[in-house]
HTML snippet that shows the backbone in 3Dmol.js (N, CA, C, O; Angstrom):
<script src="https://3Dmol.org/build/3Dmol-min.js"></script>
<div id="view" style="width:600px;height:400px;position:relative"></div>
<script>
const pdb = `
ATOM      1  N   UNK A   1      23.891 -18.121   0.528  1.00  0.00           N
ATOM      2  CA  UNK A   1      23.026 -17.247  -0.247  1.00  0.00           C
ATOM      3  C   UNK A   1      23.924 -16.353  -1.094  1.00  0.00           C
ATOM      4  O   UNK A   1      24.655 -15.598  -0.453  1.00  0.00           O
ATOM      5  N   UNK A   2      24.005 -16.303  -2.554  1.00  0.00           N
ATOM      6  CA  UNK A   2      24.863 -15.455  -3.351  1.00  0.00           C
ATOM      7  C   UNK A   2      24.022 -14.362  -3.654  1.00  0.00           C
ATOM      8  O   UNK A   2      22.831 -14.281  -3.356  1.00  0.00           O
ATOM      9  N   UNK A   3      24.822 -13.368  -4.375  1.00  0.00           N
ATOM     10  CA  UNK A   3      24.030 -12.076  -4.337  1.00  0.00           C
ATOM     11  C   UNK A   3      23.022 -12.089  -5.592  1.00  0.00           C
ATOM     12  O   UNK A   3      22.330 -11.079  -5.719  1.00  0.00           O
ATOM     13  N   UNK A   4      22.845 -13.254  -6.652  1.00  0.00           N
ATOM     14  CA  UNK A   4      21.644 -13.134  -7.055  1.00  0.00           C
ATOM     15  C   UNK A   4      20.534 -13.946  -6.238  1.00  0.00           C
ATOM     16  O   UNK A   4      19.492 -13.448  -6.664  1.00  0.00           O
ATOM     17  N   UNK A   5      20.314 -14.549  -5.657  1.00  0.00           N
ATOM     18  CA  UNK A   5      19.214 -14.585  -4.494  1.00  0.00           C
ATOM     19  C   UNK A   5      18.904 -13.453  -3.754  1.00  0.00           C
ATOM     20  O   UNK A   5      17.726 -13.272  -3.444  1.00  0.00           O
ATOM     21  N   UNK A   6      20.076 -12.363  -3.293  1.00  0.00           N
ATOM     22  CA  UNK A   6      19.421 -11.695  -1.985  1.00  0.00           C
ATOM     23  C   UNK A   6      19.238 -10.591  -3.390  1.00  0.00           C
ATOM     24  O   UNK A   6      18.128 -10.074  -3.258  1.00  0.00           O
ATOM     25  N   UNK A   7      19.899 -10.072  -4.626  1.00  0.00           N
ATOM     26  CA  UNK A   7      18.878  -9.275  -5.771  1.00  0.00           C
ATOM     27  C   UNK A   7      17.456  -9.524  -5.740  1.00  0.00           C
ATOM     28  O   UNK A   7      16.683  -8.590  -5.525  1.00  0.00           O
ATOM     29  N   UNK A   8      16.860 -11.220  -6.023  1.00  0.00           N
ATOM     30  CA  UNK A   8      15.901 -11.209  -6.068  1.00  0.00           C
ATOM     31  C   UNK A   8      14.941 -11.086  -5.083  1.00  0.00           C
ATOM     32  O   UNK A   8      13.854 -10.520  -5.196  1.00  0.00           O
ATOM     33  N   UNK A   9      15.320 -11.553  -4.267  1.00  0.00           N
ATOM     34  CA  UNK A   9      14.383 -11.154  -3.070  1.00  0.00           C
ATOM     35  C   UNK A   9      14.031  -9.551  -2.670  1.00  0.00           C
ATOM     36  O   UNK A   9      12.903  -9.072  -2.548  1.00  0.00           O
ATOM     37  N   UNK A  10      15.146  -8.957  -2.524  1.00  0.00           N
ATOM     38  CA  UNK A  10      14.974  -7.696  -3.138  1.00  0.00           C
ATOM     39  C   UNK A  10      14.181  -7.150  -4.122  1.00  0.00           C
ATOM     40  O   UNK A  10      13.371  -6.223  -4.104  1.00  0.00           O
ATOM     41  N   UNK A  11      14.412  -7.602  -4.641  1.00  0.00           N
ATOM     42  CA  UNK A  11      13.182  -7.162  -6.232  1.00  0.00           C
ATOM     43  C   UNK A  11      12.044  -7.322  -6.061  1.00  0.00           C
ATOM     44  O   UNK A  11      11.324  -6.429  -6.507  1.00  0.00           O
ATOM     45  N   UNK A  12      11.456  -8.343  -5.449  1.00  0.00           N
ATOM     46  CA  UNK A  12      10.264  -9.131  -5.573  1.00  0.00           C
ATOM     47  C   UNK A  12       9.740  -8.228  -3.818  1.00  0.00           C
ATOM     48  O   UNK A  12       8.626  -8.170  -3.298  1.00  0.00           O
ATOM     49  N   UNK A  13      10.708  -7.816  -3.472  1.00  0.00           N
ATOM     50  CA  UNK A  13      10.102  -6.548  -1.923  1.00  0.00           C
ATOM     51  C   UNK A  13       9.899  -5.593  -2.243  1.00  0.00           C
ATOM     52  O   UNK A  13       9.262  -4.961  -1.400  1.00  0.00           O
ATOM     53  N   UNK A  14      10.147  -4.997  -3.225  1.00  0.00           N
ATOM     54  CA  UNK A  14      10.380  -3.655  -3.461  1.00  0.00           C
ATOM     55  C   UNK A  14       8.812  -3.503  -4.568  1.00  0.00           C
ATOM     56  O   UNK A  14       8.084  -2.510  -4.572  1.00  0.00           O
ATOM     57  N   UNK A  15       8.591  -4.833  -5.472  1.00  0.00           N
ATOM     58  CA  UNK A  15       7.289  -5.162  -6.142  1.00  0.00           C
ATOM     59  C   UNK A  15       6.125  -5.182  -5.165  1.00  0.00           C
ATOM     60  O   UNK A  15       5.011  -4.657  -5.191  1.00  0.00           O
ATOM     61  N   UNK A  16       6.859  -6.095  -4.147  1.00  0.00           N
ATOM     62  CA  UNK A  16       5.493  -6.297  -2.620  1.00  0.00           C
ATOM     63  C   UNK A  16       4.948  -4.930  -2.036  1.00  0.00           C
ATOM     64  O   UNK A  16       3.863  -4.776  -1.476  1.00  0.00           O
ATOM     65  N   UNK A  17       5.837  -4.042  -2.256  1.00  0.00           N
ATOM     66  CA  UNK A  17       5.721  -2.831  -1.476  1.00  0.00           C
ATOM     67  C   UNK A  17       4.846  -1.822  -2.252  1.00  0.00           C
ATOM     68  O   UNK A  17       3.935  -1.138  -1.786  1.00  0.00           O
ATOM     69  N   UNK A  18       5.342  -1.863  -3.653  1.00  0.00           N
ATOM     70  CA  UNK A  18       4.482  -1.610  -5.011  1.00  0.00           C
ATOM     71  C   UNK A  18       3.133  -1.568  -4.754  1.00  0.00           C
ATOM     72  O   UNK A  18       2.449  -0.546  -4.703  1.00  0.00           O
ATOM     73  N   UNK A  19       2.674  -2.981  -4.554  1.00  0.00           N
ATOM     74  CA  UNK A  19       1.727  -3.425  -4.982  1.00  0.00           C
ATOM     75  C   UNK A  19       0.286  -3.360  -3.905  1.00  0.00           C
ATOM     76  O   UNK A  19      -0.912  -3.238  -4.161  1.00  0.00           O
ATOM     77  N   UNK A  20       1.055  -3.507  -2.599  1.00  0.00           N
ATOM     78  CA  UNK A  20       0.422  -3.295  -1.357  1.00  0.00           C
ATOM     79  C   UNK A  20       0.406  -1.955  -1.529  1.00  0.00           C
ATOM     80  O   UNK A  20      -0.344  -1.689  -2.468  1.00  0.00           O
ATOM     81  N   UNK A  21       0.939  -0.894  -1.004  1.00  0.00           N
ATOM     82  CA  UNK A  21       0.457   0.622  -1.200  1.00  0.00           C
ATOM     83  C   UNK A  21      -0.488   0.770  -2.793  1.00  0.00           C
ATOM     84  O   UNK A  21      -1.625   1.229  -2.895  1.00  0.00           O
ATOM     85  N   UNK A  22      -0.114   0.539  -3.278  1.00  0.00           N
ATOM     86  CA  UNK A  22      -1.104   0.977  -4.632  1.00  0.00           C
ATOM     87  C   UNK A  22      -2.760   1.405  -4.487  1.00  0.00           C
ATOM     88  O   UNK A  22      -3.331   2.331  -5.064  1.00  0.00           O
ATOM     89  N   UNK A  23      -3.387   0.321  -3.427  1.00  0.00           N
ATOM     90  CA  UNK A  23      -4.789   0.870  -3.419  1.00  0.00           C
ATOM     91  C   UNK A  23      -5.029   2.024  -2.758  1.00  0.00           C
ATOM     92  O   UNK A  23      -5.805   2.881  -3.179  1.00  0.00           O
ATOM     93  N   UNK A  24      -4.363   2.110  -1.665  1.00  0.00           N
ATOM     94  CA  UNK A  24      -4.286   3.175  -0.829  1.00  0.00           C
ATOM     95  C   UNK A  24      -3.591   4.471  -1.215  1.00  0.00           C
ATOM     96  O   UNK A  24      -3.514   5.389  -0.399  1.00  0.00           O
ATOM     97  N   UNK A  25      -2.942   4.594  -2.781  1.00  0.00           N
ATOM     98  CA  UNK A  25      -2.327   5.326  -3.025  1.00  0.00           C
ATOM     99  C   UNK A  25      -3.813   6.096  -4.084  1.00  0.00           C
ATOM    100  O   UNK A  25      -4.345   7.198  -4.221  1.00  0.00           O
ATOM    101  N   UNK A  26      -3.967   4.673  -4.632  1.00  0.00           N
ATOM    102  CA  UNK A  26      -5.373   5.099  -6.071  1.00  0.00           C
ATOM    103  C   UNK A  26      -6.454   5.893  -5.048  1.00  0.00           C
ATOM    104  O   UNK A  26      -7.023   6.979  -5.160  1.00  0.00           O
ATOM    105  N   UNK A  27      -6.469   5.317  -4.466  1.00  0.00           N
ATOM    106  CA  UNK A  27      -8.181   5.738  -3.412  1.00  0.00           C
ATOM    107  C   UNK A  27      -7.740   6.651  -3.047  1.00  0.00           C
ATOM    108  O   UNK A  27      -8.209   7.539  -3.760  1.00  0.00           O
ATOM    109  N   UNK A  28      -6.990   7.134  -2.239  1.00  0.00           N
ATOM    110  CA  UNK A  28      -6.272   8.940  -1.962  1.00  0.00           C
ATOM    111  C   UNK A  28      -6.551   9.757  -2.833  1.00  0.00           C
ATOM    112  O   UNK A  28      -7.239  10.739  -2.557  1.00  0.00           O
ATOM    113  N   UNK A  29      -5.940   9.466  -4.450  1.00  0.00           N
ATOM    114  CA  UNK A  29      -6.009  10.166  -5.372  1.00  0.00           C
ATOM    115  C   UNK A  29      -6.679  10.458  -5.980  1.00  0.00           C
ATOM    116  O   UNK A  29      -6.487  11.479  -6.640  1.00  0.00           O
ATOM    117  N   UNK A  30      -7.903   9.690  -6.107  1.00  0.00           N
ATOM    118  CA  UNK A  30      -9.329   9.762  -6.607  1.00  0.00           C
ATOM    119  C   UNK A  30     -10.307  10.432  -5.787  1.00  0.00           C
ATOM    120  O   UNK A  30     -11.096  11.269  -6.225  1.00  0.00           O
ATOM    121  N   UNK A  31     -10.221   9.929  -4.215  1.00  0.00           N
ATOM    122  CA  UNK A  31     -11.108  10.855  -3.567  1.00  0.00           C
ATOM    123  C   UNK A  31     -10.854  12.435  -3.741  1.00  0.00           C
ATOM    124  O   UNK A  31     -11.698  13.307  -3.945  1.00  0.00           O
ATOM    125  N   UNK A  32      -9.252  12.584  -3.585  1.00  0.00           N
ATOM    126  CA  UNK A  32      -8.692  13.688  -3.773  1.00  0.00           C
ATOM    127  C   UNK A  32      -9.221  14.822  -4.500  1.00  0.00           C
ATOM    128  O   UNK A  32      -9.614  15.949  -4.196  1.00  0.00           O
ATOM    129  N   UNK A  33      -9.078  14.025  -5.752  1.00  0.00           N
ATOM    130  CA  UNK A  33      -9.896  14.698  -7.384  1.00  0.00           C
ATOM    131  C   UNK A  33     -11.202  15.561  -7.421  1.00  0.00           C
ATOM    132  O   UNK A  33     -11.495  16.715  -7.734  1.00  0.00           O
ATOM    133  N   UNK A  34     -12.227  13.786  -6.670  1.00  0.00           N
ATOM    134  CA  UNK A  34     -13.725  14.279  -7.096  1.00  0.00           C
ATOM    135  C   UNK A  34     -13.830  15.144  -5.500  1.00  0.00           C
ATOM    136  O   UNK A  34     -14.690  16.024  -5.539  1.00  0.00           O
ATOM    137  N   UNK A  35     -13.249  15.053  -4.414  1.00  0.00           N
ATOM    138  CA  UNK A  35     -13.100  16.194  -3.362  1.00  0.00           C
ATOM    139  C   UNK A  35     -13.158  17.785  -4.360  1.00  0.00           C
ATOM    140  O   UNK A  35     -14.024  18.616  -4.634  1.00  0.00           O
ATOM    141  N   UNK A  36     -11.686  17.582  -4.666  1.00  0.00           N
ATOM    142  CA  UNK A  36     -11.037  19.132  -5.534  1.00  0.00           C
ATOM    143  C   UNK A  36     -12.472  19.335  -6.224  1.00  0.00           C
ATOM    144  O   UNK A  36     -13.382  20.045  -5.796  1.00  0.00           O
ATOM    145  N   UNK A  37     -12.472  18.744  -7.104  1.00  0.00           N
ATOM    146  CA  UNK A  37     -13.599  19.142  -8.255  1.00  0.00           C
ATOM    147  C   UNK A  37     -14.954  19.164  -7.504  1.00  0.00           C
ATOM    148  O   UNK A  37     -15.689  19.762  -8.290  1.00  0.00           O
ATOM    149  N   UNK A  38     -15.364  18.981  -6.891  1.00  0.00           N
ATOM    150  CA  UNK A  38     -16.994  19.454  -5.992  1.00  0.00           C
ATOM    151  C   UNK A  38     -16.366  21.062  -5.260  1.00  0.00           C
ATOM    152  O   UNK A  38     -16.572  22.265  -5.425  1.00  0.00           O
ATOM    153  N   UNK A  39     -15.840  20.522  -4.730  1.00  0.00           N
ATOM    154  CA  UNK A  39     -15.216  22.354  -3.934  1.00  0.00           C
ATOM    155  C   UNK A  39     -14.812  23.163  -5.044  1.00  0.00           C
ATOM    156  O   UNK A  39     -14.470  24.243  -4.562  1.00  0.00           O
ATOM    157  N   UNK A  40     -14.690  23.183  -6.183  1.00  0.00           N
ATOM    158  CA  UNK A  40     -14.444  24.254  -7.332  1.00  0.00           C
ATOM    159  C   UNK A  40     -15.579  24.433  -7.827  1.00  0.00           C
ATOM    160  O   UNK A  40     -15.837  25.582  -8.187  1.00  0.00           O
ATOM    161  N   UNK A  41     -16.779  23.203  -8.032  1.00  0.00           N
ATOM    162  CA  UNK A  41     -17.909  23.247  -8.311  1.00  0.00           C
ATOM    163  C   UNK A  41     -18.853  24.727  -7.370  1.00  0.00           C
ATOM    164  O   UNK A  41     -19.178  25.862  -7.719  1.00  0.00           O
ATOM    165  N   UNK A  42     -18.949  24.240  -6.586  1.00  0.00           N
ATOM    166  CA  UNK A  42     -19.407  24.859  -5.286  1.00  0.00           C
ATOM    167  C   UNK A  42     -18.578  26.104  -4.588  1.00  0.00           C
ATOM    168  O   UNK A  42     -19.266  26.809  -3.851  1.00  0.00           O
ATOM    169  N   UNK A  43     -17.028  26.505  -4.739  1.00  0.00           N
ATOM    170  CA  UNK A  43     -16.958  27.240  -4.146  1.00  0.00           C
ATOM    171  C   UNK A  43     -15.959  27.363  -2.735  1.00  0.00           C
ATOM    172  O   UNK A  43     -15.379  28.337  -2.257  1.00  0.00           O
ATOM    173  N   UNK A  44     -16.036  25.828  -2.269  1.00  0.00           N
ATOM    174  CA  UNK A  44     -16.386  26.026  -1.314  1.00  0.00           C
ATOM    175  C   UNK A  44     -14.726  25.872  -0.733  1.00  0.00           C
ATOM    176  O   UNK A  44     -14.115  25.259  -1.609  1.00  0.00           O
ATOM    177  N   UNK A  45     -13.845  26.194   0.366  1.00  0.00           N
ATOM    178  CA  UNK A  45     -12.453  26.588  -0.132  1.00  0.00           C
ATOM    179  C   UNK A  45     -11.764  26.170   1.919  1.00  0.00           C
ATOM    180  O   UNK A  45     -10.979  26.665   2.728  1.00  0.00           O
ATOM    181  N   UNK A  46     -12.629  25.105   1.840  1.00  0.00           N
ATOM    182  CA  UNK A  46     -12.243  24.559   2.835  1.00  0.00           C
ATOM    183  C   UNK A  46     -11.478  23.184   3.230  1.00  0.00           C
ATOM    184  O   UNK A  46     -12.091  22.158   3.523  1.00  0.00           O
ATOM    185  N   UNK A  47      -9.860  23.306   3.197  1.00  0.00           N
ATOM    186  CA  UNK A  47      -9.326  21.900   3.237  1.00  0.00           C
ATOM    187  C   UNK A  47      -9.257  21.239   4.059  1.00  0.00           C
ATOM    188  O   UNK A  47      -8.535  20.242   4.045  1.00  0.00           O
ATOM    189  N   UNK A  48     -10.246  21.708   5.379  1.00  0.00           N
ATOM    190  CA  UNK A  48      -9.931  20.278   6.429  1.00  0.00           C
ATOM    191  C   UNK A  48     -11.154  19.041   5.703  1.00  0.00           C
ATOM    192  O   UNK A  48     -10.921  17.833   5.678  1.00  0.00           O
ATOM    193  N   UNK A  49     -12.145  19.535   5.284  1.00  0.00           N
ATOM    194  CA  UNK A  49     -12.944  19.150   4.388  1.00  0.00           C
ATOM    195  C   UNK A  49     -12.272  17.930   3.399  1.00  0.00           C
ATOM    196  O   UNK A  49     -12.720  16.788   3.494  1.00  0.00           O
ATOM    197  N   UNK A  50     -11.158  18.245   2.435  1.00  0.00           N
ATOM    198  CA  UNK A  50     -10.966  17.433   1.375  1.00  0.00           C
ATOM    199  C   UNK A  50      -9.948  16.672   2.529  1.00  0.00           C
ATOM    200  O   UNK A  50      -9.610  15.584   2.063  1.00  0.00           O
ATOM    201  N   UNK A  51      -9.320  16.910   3.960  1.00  0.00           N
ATOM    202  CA  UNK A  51      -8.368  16.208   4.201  1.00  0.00           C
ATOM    203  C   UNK A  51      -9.168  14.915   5.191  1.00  0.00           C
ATOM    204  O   UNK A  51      -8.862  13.760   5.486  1.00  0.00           O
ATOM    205  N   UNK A  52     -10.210  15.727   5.463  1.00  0.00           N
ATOM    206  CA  UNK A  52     -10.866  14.469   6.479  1.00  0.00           C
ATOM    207  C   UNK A  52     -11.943  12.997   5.857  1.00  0.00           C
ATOM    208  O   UNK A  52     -12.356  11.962   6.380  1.00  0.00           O
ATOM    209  N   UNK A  53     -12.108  13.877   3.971  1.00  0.00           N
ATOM    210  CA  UNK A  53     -13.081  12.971   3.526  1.00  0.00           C
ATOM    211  C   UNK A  53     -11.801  11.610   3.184  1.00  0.00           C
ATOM    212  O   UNK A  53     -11.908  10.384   3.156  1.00  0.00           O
ATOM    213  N   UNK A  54     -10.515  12.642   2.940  1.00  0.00           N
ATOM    214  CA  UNK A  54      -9.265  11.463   2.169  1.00  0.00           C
ATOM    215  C   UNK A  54      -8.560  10.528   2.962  1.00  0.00           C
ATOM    216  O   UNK A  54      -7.643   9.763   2.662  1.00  0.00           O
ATOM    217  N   UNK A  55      -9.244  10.756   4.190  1.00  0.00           N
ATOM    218  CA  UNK A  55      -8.955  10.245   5.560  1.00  0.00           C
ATOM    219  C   UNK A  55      -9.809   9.135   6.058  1.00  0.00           C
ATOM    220  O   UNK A  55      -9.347   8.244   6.770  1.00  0.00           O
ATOM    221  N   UNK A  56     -10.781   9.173   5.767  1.00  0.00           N
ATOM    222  CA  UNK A  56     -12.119   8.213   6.047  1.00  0.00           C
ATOM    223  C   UNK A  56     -11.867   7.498   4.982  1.00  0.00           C
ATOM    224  O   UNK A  56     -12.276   6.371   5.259  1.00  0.00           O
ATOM    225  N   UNK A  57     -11.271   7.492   3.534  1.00  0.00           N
ATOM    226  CA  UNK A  57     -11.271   6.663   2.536  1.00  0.00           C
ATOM    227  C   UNK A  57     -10.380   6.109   2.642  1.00  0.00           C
ATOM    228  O   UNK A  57     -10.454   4.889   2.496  1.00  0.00           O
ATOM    229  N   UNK A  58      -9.260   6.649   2.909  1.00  0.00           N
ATOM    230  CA  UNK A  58      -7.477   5.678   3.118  1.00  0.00           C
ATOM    231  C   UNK A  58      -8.058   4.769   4.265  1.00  0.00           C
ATOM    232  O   UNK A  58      -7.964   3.556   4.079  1.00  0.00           O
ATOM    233  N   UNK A  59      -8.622   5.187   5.376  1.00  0.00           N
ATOM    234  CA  UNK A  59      -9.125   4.297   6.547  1.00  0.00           C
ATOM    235  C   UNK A  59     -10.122   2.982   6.004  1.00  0.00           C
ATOM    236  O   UNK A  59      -9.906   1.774   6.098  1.00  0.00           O
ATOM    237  N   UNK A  60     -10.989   3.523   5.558  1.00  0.00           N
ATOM    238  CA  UNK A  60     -12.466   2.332   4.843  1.00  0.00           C
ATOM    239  C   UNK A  60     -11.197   1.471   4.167  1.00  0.00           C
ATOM    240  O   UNK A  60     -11.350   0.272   4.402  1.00  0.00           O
ATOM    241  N   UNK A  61     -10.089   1.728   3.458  1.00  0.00           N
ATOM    242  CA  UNK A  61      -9.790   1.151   2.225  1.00  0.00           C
ATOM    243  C   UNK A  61      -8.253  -0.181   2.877  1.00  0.00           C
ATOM    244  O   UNK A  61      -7.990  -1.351   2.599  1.00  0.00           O
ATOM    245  N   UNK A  62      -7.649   0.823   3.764  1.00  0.00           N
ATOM    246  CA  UNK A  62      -7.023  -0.098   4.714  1.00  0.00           C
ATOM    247  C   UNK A  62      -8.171  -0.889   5.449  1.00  0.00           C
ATOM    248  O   UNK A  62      -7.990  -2.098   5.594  1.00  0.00           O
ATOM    249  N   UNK A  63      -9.052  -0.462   5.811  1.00  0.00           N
ATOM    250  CA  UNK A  63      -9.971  -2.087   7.218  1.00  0.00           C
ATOM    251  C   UNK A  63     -10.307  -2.922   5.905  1.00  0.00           C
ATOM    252  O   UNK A  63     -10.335  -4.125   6.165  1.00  0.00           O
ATOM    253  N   UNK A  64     -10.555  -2.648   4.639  1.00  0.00           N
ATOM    254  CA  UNK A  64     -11.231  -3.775   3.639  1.00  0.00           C
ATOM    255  C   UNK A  64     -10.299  -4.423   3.258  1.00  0.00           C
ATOM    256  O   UNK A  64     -10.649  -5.593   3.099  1.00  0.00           O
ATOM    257  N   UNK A  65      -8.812  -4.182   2.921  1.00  0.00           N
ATOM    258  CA  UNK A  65      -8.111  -4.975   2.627  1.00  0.00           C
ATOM    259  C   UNK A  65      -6.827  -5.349   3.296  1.00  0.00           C
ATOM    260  O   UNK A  65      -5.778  -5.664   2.733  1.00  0.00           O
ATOM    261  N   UNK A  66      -7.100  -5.257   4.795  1.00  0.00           N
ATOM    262  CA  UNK A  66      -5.830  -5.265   5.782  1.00  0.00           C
ATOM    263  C   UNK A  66      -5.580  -6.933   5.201  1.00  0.00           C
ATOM    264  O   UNK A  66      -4.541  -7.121   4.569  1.00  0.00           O
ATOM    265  N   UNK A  67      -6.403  -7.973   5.388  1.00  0.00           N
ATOM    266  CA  UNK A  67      -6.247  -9.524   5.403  1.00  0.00           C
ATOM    267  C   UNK A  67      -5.397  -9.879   4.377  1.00  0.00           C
ATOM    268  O   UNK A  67      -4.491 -10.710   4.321  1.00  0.00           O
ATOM    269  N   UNK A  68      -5.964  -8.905   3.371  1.00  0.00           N
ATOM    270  CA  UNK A  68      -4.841  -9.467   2.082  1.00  0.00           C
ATOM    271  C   UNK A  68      -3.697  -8.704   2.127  1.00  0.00           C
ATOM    272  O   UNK A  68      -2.692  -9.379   1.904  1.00  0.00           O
ATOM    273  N   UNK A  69      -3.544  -7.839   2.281  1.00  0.00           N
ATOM    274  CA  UNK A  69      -2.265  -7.552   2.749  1.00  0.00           C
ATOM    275  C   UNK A  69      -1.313  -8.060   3.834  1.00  0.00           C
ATOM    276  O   UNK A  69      -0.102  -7.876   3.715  1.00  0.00           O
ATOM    277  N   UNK A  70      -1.865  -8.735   4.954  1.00  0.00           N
ATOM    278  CA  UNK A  70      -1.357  -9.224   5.997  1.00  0.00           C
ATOM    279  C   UNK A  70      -0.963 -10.650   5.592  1.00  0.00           C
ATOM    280  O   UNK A  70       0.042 -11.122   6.125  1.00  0.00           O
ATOM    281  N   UNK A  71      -1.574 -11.307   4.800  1.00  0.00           N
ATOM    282  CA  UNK A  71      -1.229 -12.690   4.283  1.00  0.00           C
ATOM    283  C   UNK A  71      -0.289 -12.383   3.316  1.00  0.00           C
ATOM    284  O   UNK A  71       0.537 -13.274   3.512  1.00  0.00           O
ATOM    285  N   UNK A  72       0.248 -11.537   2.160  1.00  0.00           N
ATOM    286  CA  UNK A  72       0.984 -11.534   1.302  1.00  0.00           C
ATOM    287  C   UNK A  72       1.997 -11.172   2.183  1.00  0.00           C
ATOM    288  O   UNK A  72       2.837 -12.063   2.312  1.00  0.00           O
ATOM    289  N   UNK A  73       2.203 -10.164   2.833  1.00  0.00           N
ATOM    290  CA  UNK A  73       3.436  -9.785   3.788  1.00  0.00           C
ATOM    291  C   UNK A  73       3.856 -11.156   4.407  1.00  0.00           C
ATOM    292  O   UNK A  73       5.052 -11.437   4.332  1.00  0.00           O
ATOM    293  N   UNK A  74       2.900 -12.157   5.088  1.00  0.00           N
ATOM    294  CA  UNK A  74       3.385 -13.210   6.159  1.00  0.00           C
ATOM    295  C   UNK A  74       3.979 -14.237   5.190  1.00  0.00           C
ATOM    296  O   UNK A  74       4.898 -15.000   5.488  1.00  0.00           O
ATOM    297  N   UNK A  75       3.306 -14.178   3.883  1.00  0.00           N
ATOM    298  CA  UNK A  75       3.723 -15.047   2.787  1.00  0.00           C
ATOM    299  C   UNK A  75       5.302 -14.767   2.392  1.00  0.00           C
ATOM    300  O   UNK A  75       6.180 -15.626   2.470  1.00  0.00           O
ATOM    301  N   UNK A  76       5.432 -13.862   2.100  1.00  0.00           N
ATOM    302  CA  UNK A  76       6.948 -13.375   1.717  1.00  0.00           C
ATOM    303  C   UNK A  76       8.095 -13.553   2.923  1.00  0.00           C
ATOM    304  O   UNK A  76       9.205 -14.048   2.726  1.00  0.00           O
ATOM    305  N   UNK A  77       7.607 -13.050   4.214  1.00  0.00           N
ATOM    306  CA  UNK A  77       8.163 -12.842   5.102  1.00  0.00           C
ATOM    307  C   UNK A  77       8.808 -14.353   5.616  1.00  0.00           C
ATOM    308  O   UNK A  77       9.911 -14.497   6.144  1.00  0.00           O
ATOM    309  N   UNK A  78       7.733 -15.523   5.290  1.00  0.00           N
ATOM    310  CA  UNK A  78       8.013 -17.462   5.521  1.00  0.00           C
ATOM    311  C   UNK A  78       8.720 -17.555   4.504  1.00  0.00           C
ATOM    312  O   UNK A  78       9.694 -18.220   4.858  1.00  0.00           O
ATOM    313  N   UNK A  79       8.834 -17.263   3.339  1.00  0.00           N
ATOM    314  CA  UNK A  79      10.053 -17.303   2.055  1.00  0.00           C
ATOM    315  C   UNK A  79      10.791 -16.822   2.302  1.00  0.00           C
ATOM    316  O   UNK A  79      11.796 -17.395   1.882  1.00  0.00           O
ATOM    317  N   UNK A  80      11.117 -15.555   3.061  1.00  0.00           N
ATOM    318  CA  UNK A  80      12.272 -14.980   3.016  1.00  0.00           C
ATOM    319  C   UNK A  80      13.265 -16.147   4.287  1.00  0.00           C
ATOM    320  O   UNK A  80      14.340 -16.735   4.167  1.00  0.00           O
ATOM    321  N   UNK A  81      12.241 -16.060   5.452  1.00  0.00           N
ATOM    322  CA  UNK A  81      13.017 -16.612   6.332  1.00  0.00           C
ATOM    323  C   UNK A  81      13.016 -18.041   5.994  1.00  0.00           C
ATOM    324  O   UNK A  81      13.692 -18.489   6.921  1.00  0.00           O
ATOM    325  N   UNK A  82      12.733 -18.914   5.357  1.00  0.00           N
ATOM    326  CA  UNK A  82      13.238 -20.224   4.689  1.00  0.00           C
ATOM    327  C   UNK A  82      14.442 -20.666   4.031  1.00  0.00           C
ATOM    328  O   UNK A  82      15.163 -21.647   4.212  1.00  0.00           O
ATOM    329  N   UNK A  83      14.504 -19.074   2.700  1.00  0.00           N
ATOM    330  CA  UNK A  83      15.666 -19.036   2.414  1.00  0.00           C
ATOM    331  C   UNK A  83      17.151 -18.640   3.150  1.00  0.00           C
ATOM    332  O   UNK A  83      18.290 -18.908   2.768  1.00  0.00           O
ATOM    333  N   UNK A  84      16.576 -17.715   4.651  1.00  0.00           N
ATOM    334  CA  UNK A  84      17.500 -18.006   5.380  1.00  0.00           C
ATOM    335  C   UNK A  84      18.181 -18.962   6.074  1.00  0.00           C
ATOM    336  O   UNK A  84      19.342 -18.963   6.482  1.00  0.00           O
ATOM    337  N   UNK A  85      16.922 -20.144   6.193  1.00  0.00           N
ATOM    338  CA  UNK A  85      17.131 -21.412   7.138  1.00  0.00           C
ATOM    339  C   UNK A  85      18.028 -22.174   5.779  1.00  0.00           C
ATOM    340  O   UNK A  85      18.613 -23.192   6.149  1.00  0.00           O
ATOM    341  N   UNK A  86      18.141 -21.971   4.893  1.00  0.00           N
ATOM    342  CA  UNK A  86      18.787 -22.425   3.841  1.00  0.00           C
ATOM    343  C   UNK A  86      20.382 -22.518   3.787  1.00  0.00           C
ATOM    344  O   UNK A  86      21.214 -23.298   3.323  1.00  0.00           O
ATOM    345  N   UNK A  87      20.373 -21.077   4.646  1.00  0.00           N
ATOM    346  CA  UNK A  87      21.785 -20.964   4.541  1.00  0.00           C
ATOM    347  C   UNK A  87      23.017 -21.775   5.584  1.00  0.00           C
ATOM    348  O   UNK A  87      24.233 -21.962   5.593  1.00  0.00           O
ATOM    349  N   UNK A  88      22.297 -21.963   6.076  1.00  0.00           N
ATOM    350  CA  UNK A  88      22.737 -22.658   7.706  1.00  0.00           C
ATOM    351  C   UNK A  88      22.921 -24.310   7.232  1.00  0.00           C
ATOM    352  O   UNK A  88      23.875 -25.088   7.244  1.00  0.00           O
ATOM    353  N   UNK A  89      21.884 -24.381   6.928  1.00  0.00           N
ATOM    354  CA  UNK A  89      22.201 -25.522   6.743  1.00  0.00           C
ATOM    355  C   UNK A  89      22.296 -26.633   5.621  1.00  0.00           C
ATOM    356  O   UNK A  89      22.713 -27.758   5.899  1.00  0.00           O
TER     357      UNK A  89
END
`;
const viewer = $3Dmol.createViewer("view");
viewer.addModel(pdb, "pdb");
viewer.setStyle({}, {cartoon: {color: "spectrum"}});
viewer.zoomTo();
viewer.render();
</script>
């Protein structure tokens, strides 16, 4: 294995990692928002409030898309270790 293989593999983990957090990063940030903005609406100046609604959404948003995430990880993870079985032999 030369070091442009283990670059790319690298690259293409660091994209995987990207890409998998991303929903869970958007959905945080959005609940976040329209959280903030109703409690400025209203007044109302309580953050276990915006931390428990951003909590139930990171949760809903991980159980809906654990599968696809668990298959792209197992996907990469059989490439990676292939290209190890590569080296051996």
């Amino acid at each position: 294995m030369n070091e442009a293989v283990i670059i790319h593999f690298t690259s293409e983990l660091l994209w995987l990692v990207l890409i998998l957090s991303l929903p869970v990063v958007v959905v945080a940030s959005a609940v976040g928002i329209l959280v903030s903005l109703f409690q400025a609406l209203t007044q109302i100046q309580d953050q276990s409030l915006q931390f428990l609604i951003k909590l139930v959404a990171v949760c809903i948003t991980l159980a809906v898309i654990y599968h696809w995430m668990g298959s792209t990880l197992l996907n990469y993870a059989g490439l990676a270790f292939d290209q190890i079985g590569h080296i051996g032999g």
